[in-house]
C-alpha positions as CSV (number, residue, x, y, z in Angstrom):
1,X,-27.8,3.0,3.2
2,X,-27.4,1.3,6.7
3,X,-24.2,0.4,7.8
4,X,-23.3,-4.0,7.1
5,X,-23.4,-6.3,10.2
6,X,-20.1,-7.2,10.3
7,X,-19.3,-10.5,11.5
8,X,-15.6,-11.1,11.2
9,X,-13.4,-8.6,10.7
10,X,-10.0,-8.5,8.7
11,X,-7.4,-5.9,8.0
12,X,-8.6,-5.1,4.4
13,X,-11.8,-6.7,4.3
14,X,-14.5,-7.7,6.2
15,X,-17.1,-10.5,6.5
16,X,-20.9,-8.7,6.9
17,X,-24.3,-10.0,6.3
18,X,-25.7,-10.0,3.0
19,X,-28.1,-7.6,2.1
20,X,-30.8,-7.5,-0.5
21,X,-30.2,-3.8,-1.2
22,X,-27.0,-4.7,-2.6
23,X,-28.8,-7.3,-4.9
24,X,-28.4,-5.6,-8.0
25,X,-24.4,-5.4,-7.4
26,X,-24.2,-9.2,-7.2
27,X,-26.3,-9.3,-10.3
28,X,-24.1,-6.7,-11.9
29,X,-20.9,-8.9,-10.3
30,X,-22.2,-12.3,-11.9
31,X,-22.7,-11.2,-15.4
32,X,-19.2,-9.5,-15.9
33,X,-17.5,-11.4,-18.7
34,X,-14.5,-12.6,-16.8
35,X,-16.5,-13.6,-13.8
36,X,-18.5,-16.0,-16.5
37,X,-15.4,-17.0,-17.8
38,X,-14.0,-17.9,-13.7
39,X,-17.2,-20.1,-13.4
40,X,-17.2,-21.7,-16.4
41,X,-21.2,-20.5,-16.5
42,X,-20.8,-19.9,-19.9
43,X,-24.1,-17.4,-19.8
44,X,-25.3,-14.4,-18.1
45,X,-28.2,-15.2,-15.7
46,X,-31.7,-12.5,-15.5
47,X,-32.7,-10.2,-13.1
48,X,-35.6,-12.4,-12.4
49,X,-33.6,-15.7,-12.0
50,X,-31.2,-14.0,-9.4
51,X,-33.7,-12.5,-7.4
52,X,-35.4,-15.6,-7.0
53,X,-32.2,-17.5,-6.2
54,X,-31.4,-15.1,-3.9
55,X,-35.4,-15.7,-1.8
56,X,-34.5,-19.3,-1.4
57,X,-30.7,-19.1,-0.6
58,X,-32.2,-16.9,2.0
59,X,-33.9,-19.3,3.7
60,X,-31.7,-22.3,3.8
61,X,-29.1,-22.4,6.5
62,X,-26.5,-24.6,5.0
63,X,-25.8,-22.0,2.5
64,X,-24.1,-19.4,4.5
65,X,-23.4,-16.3,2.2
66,X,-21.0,-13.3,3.7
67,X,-20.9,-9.9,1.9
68,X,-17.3,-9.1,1.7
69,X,-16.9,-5.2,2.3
70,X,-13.4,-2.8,2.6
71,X,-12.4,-2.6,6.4
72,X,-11.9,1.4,5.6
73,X,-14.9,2.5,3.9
74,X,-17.5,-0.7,4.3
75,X,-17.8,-0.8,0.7
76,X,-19.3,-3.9,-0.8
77,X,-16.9,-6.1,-3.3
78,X,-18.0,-9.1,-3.0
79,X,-19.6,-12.2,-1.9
80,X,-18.5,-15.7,-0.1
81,X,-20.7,-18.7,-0.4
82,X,-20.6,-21.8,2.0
83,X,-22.6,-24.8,0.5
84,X,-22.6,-27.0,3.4
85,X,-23.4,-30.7,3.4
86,X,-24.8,-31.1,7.4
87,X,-24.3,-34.8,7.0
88,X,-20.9,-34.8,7.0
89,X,-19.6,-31.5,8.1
90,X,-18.3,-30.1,5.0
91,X,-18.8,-27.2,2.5
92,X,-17.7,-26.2,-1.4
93,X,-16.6,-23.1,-0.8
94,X,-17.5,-20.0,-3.9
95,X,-16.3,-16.9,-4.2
96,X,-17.7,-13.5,-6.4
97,X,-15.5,-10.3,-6.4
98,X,-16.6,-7.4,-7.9
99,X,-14.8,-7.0,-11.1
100,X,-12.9,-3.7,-9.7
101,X,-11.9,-5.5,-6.7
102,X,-9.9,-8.0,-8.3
103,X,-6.4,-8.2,-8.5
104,X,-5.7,-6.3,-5.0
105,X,-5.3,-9.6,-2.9
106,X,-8.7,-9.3,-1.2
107,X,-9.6,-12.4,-2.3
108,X,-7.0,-13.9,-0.3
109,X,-8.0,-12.4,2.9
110,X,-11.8,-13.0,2.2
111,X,-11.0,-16.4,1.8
112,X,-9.1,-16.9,4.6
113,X,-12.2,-15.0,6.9
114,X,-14.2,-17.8,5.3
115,X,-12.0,-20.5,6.5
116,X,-12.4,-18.8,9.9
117,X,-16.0,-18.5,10.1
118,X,-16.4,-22.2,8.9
119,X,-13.9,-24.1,11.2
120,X,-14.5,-21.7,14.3
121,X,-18.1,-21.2,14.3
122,X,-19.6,-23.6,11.8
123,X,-17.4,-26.4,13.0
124,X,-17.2,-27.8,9.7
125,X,-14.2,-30.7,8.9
126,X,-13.1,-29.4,5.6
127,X,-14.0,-27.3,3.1
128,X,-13.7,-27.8,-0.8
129,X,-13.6,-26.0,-3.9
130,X,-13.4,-26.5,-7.8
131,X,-11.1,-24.1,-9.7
132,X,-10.4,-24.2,-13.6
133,X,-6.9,-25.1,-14.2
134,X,-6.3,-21.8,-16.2
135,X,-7.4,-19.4,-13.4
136,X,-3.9,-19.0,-12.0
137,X,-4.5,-15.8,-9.8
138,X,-7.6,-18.1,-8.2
139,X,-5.3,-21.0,-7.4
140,X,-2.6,-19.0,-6.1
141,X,-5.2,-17.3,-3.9
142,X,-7.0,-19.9,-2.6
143,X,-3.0,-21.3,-1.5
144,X,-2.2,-18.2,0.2
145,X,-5.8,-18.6,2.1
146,X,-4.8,-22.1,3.2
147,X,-6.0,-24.5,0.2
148,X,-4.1,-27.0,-0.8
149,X,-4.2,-29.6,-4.2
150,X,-6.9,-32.4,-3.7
151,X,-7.6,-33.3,-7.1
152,X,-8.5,-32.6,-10.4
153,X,-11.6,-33.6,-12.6
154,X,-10.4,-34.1,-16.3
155,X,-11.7,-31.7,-19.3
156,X,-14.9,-31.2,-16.6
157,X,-15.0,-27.4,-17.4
158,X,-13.8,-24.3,-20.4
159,X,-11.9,-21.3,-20.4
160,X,-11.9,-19.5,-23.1
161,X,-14.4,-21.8,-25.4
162,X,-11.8,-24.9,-25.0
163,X,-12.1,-27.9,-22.5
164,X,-9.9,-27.1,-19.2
165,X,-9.5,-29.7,-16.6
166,X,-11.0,-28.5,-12.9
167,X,-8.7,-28.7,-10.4
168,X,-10.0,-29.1,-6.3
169,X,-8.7,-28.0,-3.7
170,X,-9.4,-28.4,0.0
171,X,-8.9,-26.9,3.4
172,X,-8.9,-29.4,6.7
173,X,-10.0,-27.7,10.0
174,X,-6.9,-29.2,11.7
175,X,-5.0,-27.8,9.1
176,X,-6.1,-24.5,9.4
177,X,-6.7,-24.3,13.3
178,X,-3.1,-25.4,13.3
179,X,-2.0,-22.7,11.5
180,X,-4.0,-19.8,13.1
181,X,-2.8,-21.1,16.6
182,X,0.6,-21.0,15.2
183,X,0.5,-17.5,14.0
């Protein structure tokens, strides 16, 4: 196995280029029950249908995907998604942890590498996300990464076979470049 591209690097994770070798990890990543249960998916998706997602998210350049590897050992753990609208410089923002990974704050940090890449390089205005209203570890680590409360979309998702309410959250590049200049 070749060593990632990485693009930005953090002090426990890292931002690399995806890579189809390390396809059947996202697969494996996507069906785990509690990552189901953070999407509010509701079912596991097949082999087939994710390597065909994962041709045509390929070729379209507003959808930005990272590989989020250790800073240590370059291990893969996950996966950061940009969906960006080009017409108004924005993105929803998604994020996939492998299920060992979670819990151990890297979501924070892979988050906040996203917010990076997207204000810095991809000049993008603000970025967006939808979170189920249960998912406290999510919401707290989409705060730490700079998120704050935009909204929330009533009984729009479920946790747990019962009707949650979503709650967005968003991320403004002034915001954000603000804060990082500050620090």
């Amino acid at each position: 196995m070749s060593d990632p591209h990485i693009l930005l690097s953090g002090q426990r994770v890292s931002l690399a280029m995806t890579n189809r070798d390390h396809l059947s990890d996202y697969h494996r990543w996507e069906n785990d029950p509690g990552t189901i249960l953070g999407f509010g998916t509701q079912v596991a998706q097949s082999w087939e249908v994710r390597a065909g997602g994962w041709e045509s998210q390929g070729r379209n350049r507003d959808y930005p995907q990272f590989e989020v590897v250790t800073t240590d050992d370059r291990t893969p753990v996950g996966i950061t998604t940009l969906q960006i609208d080009p017409a108004v410089r924005t993105a929803e923002y998604v994020i996939l942890l492998a299920p060992e990974a979670r819990g151990k704050g890297l979501a924070t940090e892979a988050t906040a590498l996203t917010l990076r890449w997207a204000f810095e390089y991809t000049a993008l205005r603000m970025v967006w996300l939808k979170v189920l209203e249960p998912n406290a570890a999510g919401i707290s680590a989409y705060q730490k990464a700079g998120f704050q409360p935009a909204g929330r979309l009533r009984q729009s998702g479920y946790w747990l076979g019962r009707p949650c309410d979503e709650l967005l959250m968003d991320a403004v590049a002034d915001d954000f470049l603000l804060t990082a200049e500050s620090a």
